[in-house]
C-alpha positions in Angstrom: -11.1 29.4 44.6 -9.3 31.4 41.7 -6.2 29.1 42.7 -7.9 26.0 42.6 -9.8 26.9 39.5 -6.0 27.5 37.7 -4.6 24.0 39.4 -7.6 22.4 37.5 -7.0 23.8 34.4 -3.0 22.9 34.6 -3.7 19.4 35.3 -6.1 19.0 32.5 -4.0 20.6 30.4 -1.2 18.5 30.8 -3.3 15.7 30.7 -4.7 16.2 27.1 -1.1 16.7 25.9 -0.6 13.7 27.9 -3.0 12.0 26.1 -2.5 13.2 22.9 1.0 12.1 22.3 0.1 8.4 23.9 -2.6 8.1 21.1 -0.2 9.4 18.3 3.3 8.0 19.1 1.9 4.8 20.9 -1.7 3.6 19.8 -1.0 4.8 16.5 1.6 2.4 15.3 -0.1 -0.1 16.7 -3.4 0.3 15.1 -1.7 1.4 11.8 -0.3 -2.3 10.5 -1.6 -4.6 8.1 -3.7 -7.4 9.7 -1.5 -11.0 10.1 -4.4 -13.2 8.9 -5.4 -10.9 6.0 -7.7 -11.7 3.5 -8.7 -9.8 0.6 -10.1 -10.3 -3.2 -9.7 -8.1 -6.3 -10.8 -8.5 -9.8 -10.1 -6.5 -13.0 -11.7 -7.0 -15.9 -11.0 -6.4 -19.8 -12.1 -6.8 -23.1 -11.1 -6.9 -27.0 -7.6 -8.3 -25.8 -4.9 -9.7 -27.5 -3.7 -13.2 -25.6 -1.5 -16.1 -26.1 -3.9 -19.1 -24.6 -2.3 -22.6 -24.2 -5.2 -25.6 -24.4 -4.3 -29.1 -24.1 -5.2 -31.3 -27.3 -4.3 -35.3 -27.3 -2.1 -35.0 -24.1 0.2 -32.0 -25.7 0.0 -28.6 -24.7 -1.2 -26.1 -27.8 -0.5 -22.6 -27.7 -2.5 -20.0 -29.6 -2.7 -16.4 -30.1 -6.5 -14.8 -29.9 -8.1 -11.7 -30.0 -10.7 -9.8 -29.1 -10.7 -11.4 -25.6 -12.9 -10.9 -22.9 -10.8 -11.5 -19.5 -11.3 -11.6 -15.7 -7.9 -11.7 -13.6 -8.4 -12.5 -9.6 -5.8 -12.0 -6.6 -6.0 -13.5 -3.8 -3.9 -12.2 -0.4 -3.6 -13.8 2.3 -1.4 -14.2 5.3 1.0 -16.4 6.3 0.2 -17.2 10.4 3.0 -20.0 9.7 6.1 -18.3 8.7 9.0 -17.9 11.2 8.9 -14.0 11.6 5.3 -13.4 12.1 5.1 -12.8 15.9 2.1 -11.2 17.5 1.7 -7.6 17.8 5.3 -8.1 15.3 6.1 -5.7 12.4 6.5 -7.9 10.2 4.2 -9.7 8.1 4.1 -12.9 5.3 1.9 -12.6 2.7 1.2 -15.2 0.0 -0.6 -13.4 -3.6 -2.1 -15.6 -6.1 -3.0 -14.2 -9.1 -5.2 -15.9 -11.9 -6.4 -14.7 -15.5 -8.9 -16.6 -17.4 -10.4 -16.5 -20.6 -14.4 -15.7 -19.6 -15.5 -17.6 -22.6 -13.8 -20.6 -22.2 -12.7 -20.3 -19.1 -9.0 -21.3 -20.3 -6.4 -20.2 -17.6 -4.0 -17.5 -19.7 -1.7 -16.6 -16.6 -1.1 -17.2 -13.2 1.3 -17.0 -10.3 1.8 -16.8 -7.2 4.5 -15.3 -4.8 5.0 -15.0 -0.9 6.9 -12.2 0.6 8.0 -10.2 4.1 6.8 -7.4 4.2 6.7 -4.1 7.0 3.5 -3.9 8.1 3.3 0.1 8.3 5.3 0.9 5.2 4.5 -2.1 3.0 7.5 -2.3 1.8 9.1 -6.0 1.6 12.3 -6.7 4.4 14.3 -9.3 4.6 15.2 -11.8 6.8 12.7 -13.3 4.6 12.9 -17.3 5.0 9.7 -18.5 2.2 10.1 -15.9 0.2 9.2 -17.2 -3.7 7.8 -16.0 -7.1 6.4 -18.7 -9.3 4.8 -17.7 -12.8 5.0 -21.2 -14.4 3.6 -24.3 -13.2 6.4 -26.1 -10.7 9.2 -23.6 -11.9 9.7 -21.9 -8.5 11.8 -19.2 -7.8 13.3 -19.0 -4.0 16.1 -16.8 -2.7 18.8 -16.7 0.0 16.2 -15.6 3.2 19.1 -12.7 3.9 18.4 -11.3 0.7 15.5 -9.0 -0.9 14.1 -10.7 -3.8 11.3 -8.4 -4.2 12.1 -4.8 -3.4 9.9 -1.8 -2.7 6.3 -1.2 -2.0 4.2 -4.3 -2.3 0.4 -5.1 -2.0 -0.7 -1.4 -0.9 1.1 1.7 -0.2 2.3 2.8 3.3 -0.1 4.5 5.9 -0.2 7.6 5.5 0.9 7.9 2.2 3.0 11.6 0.5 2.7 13.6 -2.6 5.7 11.6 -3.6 7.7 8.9 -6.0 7.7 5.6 -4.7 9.5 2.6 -5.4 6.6 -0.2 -6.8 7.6 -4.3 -7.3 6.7 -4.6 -11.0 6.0 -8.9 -10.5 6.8 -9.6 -14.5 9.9 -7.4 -14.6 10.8 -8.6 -11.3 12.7 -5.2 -10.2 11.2 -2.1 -8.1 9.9 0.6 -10.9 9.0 4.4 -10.2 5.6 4.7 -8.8 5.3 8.8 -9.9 2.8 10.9 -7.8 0.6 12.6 -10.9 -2.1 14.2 -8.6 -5.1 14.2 -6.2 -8.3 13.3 -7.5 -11.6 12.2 -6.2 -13.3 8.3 -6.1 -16.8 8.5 -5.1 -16.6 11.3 -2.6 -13.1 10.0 -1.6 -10.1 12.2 -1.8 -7.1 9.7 -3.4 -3.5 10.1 -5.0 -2.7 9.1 -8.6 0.4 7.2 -9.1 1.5 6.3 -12.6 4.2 3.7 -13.5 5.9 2.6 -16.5 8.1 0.2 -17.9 9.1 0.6 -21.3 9.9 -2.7 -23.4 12.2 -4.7 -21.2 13.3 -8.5 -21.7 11.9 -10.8 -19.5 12.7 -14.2 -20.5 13.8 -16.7 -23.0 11.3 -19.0 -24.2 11.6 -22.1 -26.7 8.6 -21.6 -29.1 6.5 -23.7 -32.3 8.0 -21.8 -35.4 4.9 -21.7 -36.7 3.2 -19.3 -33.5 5.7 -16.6 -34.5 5.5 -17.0 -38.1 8.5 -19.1 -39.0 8.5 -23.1 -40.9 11.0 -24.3 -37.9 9.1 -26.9 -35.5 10.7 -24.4 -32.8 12.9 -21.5 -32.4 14.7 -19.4 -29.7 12.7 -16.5 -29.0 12.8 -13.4 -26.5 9.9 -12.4 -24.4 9.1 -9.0 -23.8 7.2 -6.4 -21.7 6.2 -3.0 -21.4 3.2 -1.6 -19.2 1.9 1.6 -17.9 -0.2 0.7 -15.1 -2.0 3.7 -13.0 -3.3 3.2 -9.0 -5.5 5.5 -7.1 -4.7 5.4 -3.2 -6.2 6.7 -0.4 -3.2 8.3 1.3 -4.5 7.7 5.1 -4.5 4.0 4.8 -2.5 3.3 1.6 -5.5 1.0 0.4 -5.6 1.2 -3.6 -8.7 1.9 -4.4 -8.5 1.8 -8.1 -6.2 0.2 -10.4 -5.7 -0.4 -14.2 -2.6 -1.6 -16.4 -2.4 -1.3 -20.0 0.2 -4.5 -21.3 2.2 -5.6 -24.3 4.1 -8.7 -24.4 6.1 -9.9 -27.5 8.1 -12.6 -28.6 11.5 -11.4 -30.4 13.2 -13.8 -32.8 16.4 -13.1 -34.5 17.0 -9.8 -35.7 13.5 -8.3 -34.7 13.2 -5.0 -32.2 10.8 -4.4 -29.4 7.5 -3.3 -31.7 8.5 -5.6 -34.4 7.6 -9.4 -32.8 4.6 -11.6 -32.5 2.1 -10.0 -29.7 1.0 -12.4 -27.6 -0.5 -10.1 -25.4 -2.1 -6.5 -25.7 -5.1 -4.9 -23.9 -6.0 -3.4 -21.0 -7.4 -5.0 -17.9 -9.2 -2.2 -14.7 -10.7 -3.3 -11.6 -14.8 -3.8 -11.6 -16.9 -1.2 -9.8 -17.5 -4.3 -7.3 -13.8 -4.4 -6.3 -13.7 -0.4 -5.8 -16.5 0.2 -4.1 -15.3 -2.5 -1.5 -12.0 -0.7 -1.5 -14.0 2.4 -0.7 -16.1 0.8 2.0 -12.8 -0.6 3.4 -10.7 2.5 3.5 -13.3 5.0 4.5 -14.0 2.6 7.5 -10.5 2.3 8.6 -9.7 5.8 7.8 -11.9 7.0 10.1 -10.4 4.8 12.8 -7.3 6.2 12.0 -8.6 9.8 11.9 -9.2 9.1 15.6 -5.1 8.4 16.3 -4.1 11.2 13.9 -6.4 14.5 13.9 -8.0 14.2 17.4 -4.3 14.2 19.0 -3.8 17.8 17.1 -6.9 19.0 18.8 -5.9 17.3 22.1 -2.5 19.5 22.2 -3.8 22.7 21.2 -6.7 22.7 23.4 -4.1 21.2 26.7 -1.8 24.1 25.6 -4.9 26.5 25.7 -5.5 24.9 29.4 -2.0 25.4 30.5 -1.7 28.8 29.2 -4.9 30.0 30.8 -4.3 27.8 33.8 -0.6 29.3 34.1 -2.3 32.9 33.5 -4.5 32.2 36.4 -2.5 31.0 38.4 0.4 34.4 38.1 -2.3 36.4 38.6 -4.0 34.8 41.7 -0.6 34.7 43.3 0.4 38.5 42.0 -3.1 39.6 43.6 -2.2 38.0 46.9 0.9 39.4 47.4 -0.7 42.4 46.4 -2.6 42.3 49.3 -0.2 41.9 51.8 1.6 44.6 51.0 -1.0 47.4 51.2 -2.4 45.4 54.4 1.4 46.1 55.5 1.5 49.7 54.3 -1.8 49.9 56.4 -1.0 48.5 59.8 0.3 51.5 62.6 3.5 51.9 64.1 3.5 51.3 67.8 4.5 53.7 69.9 7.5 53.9 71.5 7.4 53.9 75.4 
């Protein structure tokens, strides 16, 4: 009985190893991937900003710089079921973002854009072969690139699963290069345990733009003027899932003319814009949801192989000493049986 007892531990043993590694090595990556067709909304929100808002007055655009600005930005993400390397159960995935700031009191558009990009769907990070990879941040001035090459590197859209107490490389959209995401810490978002990230860009030229003398302080009808932009924009991640569950970005841009220095132009943007409670508390709802699937893939496989190595020892223990205690036996029923007699 003792010997069937230890073949029964063995085999379940083995079986929760067994079992364990399938759900980590195997179910794991597959649950662990952005979804194809996702959808998701954000919004930030911020007042007693600084903007530069273009209206349209008898047919001709007219730009204007205003303060004290309430203003709701809103991205879109979805996924690309079209694109040429989205395959089913693939790792790679096309996402288009949309992005668009509004004035709340008159409802004036002050930005937008849009850009579509490859991405892995476990690390997040964009990949190339890309083939409709884009950024467009003025009306029909699209920007494409060669599908072999990687117009938007680093992190995108979330962080990986299972993100580290690490540096990370972030796509910064208006500098249009990968910045330093810095790890700056764990804190804690409505009972949920998340890593800060902090990222900066200090002033940086971003683009040449043809402006009315007049908007930067100058009697020509136009001038030559140089736009540019500095940011420190924070994220709070949940470091299972990647999701960012907070985010806030505090901007300057400024239009340079001849002989002025970053600090020294016309601001035609300053303030800070956060997401609403609404946005994070659907963040929340959405990673502590998935998390806990994924807790299934990830902790319970740690359990799984120390309690089948507990079985196999036990079993293995059993086992030695079933057999030692049978040949134990034999030999003192051996040293017991009489010699026969000779005739």
């Amino acid at each position: 009985m003792r010997r069937i007892l230890s073949f029964i531990l063995l085999g379940l043993g083995v079986f929760a190893v067994a079992l364990g590694l399938l759900l980590r090595f195997y179910a794991y990556p597959q649950l662990a991937k952005i979804p194809l067709d996702q959808e998701s909304i954000s919004v930030a929100e911020g007042h007693g900003i600084t903007a530069l808002v273009v209206e349209t007055v008898d047919g001709a655009p007219s730009p204007e710089i205003r303060q004290n600005l309430s203003l709701t930005s809103t991205t879109y993400v979805t996924g690309d079921l079209t694109a040429p390397e989205v395959e089913e159960d693939g790792d790679i995935g096309v996402f288009v973002e949309a992005i668009r700031t509004v004035d709340d009191a008159s409802g004036t558009v002050v930005n937008a854009s849009v850009r579509s990009l490859c991405v892995d769907r476990f690390t997040n990070e964009a990949v190339a072969p890309c083939e409709g990879q884009y950024i467009e941040q003025e009306q029909d001035n699209r920007v494409t690139a060669d599908r072999n090459s990687l117009q938007q590197p680093g992190q995108s859209l979330k962080f990986p699963f299972g993100t580290e107490q690490r540096n990370y490389q972030y796509y910064d959209l208006t500098a249009r290069e990968a910045i330093e995401a810095r790890f700056e810490g764990v804190e804690t978002i409505k009972d949920l345990e998340v890593y800060k990230f902090v990222m900066n860009v200090s002033p940086t030229k971003v683009a040449d733009r043809d402006v009315p003398g007049s908007l930067v302080g100058l009697p020509e009808p136009s001038v030559d003027a140089e736009l540019y932009y500095e940011v420190e924009r924070t994220v709070w991640v949940e470091p299972e899932t990647g999701i960012v569950i907070r985010g806030a970005q505090d901007m300057r841009q400024q239009l340079l003319t001849t002989g002025q220095a970053p600090g020294g132009g016309t601001t035609v943007f300053e303030g800070t814009l956060g997401f609403t409670e609404t946005t994070v508390n659907d963040n929340v709802s959405k990673a502590t949801d998935n998390k806990s699937k994924l807790s299934l893939l990830t902790t319970w496989p740690v359990f799984m192989w120390i309690g089948g190595g507990v079985l196999v020892v036990v079993g293995g223990l059993l086992l030695a000493t079933t057999a030692a205690g049978r040949r134990g036996g034999e030999d003192q029923t051996t040293r017991r049986m009489p010699a026969h007699a000779e005739n």
